[in-house]
N, C-alpha and C positions, 0 to 999 in steps of 0.2 A: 343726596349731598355728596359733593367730592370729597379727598381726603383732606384737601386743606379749607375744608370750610368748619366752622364749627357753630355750637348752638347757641346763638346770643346771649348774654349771662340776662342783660335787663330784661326783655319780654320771656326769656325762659325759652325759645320757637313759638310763644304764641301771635306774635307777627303784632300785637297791638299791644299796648301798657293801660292802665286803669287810669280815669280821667281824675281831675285834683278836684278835692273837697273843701270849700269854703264855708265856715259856718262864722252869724251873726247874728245875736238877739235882736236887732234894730228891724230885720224883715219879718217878724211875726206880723200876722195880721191883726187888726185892731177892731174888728169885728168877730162877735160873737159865736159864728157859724166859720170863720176862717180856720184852718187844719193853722196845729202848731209847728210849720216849719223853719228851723232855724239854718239850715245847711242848703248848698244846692250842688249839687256834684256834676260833674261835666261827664260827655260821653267819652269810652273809649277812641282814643287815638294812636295813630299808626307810630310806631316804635322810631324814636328818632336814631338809634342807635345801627338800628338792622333795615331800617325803611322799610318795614312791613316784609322781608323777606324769612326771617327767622333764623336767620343765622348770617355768619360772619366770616367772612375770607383770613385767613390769615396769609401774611405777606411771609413770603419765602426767604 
């Protein structure tokens, strides 16, 4: 990193954020052998903030 870069505060430098978590009783299964899942989480995606760089320029 240069001296005017610094480490993204949102992903932290880990270049990606944790994907958002939706949960709904209505997706259970209605069969007897179905897993009881109420949530479905998305995958990690690339940091809108630092665009998957992990850090951030600061303007002079």
């Amino acid at each position: 990193m240069l001296e005017n870069e610094i480490v993204c505060p949102e992903c932290k430098g880990k270049k990606t954020i944790e994907g958002d978590s939706v949960c709904n009783m209505e997706w259970r299964g209605n069969k007897p052998d179905d897993e009881l899942n109420d949530c479905i989480t998305e995958p990690e995606k690339e940091c809108p903030t630092c665009h998957g760089r992990g850090y951030i320029r600061q303007v002079a």
